[in-house]
N, C-alpha and C positions, 0 to 999 in steps of 0.2 A: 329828694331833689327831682327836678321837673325839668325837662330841656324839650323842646320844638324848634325843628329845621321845617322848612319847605321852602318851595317855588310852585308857580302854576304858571304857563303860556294863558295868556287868556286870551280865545277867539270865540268867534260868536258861530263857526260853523266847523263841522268836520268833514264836508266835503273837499273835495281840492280843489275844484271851481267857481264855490260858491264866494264872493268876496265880504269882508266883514263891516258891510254898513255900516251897522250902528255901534260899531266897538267902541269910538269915543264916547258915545254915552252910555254905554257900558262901564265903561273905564271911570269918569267921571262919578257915576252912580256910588261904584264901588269904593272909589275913595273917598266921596262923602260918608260912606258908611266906616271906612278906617277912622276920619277926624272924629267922630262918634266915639272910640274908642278910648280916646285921652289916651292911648300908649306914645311911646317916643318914637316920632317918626322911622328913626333908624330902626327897629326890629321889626318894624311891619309898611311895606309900602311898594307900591307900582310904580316900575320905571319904564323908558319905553327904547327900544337899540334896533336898529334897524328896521324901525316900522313893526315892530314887535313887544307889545305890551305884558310885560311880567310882573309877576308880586311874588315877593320873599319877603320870608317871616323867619327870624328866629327869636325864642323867648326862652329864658332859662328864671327858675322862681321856685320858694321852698318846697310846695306845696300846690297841689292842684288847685285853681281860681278859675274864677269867671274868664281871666282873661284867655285863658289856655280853649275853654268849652265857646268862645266869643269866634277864636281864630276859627277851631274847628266848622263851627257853621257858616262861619265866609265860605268855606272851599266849598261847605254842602250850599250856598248859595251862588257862585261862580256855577257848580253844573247844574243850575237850573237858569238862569240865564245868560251864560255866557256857554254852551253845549257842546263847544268845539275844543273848548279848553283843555289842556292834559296839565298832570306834574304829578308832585308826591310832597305828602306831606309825614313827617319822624315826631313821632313821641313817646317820650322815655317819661314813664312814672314810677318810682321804686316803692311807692304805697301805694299802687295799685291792689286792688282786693278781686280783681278777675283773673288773674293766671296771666299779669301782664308785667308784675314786679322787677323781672331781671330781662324783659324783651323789650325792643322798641314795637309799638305797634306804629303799622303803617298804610297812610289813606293814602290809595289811588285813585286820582281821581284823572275820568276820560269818558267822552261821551255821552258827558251829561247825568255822571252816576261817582258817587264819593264811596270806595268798600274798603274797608280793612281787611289788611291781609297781612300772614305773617312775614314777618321779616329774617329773608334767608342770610344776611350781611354779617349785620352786627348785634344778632342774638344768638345764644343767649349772653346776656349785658357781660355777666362773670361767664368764663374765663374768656370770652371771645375781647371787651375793651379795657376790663379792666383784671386782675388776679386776686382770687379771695384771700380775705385778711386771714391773717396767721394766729388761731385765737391762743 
């Protein structure tokens, strides 16, 4: 099994002064590159609430896909054009073959840089969300 949460704030600056021009075309860009996607609007899209442009993602799918490696490089392409941006992005792969099997890894992304890092929450997967099966 496969599951992907995130969100990202997308701004286009990380000063506190500076205002974000061109965020509608930012914003705009970026969702053309969602409709690229063919997924169902619902698991992947930008909303906007107070003047504040967001995208959440959740996808859950048997098996690691393109769609899962597709999300991932949205976020590594939000900080490289939108550099103001922060959030975090959760993905659990139990077939993982890096030492990721029973952790979520987890992308932080802020400042114009997407890094993995471990996840203090809810790893490891067993016994921290779910209890090992009783063989």
């Amino acid at each position: 099994m496969v599951e992907l949460h995130g969100w990202a704030l997308i701004r286009e600056n990380f000063t506190v002064d500076n205002e974000d021009i061109h965020l509608e075309q930012i914003v705009n860009n970026l969702t053309q590159e969602i409709e690229k996607f063919g997924m169902d609007e619902t698991l992947l899209r930008i909303s906007f609430s107070n003047g504040e442009a967001t995208l959440t993602v959740t996808k859950f799918t048997n098996h690691f896909s393109d769609d899962i490696k597709r999300i991932v490089d949205l976020f590594k392409r939000i900080a490289i054009v939108a550099p103001g941006s922060y959030g975090l992005l959760y993905l659990r792969n139990d077939e993982d073959t890096a030492g990721f099997c029973n952790a979520f890894q987890v992308f932080v992304l802020a400042k114009g840089t997407l890094k993995l890092q471990k996840d203090p929450f809810l790893s490891p997967y067993i016994p921290t969300v779910e209890d090992q099966e009783n063989s």
